[in-house]
C-alpha positions as CSV (number, residue, x, y, z in Angstrom):
1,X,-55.4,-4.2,-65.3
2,X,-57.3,-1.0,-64.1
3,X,-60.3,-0.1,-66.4
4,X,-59.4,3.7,-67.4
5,X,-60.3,5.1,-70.5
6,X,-57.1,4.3,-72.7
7,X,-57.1,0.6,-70.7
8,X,-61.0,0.1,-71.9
9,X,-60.3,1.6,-75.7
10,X,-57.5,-1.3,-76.2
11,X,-59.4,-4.0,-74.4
12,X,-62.2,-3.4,-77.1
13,X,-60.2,-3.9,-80.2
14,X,-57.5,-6.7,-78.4
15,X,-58.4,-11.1,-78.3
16,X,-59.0,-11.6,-75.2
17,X,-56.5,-15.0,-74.9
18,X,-53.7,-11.3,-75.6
19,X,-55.5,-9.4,-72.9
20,X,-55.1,-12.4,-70.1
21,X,-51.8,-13.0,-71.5
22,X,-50.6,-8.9,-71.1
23,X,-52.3,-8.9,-67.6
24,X,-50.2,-12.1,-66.3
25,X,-47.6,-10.6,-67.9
26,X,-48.1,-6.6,-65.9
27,X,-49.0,-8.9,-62.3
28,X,-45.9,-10.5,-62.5
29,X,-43.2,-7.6,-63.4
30,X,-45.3,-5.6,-60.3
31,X,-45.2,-8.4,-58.1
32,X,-41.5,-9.0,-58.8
33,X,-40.7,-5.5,-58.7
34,X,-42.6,-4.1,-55.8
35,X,-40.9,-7.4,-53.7
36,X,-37.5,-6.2,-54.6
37,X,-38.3,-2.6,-53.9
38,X,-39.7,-3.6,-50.4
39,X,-36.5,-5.5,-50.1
40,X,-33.9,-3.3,-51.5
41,X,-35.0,-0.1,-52.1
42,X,-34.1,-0.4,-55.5
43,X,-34.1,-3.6,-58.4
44,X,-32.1,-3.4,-62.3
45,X,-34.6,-3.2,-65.1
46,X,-35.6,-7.0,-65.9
47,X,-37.3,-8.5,-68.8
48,X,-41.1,-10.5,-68.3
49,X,-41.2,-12.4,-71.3
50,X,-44.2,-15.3,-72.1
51,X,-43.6,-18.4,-74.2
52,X,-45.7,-20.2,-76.0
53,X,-46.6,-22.4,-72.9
54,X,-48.6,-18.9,-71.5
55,X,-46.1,-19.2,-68.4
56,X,-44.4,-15.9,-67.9
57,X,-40.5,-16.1,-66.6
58,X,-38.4,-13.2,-65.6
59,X,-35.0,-12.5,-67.5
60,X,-32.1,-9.9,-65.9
61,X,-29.3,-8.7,-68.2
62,X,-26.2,-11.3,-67.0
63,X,-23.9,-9.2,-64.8
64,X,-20.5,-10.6,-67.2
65,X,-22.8,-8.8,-69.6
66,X,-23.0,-5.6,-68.3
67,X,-20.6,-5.2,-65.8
68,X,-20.3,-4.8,-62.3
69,X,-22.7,-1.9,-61.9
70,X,-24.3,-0.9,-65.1
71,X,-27.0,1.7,-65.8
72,X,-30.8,1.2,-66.2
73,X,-30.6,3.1,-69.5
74,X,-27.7,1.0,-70.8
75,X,-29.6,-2.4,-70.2
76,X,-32.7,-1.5,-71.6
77,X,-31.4,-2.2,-75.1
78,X,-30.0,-5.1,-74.0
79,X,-33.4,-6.4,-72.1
80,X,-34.9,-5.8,-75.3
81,X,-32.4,-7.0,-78.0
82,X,-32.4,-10.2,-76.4
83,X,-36.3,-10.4,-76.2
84,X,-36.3,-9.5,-80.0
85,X,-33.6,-12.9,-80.7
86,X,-36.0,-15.3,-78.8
87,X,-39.7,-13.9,-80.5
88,X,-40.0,-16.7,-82.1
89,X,-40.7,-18.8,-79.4
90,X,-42.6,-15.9,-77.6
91,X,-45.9,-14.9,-76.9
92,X,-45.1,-11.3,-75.0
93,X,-42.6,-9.7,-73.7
94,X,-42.1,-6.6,-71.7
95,X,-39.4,-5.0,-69.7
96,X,-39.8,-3.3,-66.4
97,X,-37.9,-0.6,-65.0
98,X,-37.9,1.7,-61.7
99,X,-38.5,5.0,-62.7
100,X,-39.1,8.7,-61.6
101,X,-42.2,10.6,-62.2
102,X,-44.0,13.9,-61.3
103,X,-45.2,12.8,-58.0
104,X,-42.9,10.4,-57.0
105,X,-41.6,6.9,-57.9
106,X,-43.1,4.0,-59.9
107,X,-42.8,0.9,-61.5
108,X,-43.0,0.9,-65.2
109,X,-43.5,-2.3,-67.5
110,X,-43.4,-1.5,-71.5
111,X,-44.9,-4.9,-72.9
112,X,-46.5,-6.1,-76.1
113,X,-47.7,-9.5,-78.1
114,X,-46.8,-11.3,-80.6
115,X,-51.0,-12.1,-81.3
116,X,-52.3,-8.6,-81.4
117,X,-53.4,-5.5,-79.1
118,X,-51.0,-2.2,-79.1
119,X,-48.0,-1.8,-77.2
120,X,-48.5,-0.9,-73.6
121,X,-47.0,1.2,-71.3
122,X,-48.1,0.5,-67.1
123,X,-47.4,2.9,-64.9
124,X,-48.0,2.2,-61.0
125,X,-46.4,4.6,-58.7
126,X,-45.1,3.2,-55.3
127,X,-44.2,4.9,-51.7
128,X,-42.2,3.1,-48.5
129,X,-45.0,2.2,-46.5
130,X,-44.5,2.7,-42.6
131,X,-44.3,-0.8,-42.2
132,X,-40.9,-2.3,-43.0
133,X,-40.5,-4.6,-45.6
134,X,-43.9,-3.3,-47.2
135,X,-44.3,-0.9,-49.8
136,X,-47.2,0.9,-50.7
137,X,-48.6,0.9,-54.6
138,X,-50.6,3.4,-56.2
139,X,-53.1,3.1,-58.8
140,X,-52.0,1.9,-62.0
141,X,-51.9,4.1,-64.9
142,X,-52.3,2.4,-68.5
143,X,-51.2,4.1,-71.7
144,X,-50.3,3.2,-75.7
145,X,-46.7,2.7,-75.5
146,X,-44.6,1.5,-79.2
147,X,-43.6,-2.1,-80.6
148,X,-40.0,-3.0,-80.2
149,X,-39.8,-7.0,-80.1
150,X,-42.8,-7.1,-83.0
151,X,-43.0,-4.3,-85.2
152,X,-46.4,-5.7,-86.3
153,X,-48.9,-8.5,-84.5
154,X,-48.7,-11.5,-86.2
155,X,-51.4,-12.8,-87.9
């Protein structure tokens, strides 16, 4: 993840083993998300979530679940309730969304672990690129964000 100021201040106070484990975590929801943007214009909100192997796996909502064509805000709570039900046997999770902001577009993954270091929120904003099939990605933005599947680190 970028160095900025609020990305250095939680680096200094998080185990490292949590801060390789959030960064595999952030690569894969941008890597998955900018591919379907390229793609589609467009992707659902999906769920990164790592389990106790370190191996980081992508979860959607299941469409008999939330119906044919459901809202982003409606299966947040669902991304995260069932993230909550399997902690146990997690490391991390996070849950990434497309999202609007002040000067444009962008990618947004909220994710936290179970071992320690704060909640994050990553922002990184995203324009077509003039080559088809490409997108271009903007520089990532890193800020505190709140717990949801673990109110508290464990340990």
């Amino acid at each position: 993840m970028e160095n900025d100021a609020p990305t250095v201040a939680w680096r200094e106070t998080t185990p490292a083993p949590v801060q390789g484990d959030l960064d595999a975590m952030v690569v894969l929801a941008v890597r998955t998300a900018s591919d379907a943007l390229a793609k589609r214009e467009g992707f659902q909100p999906f769920a990164v979530l790592l389990g106790d192997d370190r191996r980081p796996q992508l979860s959607w909502v299941d469409p008999r679940v939330s119906g044919p064509r459901p809202k982003a805000t409606d299966l947040l709570p669902l991304l995260v309730s069932a993230a909550r039900e399997q902690r146990g046997s997690l490391l991390g999770a996070g849950v990434v969304v497309d999202t609007s902001i002040d000067d444009g577009d962008a990618i947004r993954v909220e994710l936290e672990h179970r071992d320690g270091g704060p909640a994050l929120v990553v922002v990184v904003p995203y324009r077509p690129s003039w080559v088809e099939g490409e997108l271009s990605l903007g520089e990532q933005r890193v800020a505190l964000g709140t717990r949801r599947v673990w109110e508290q680190p464990a340990g």
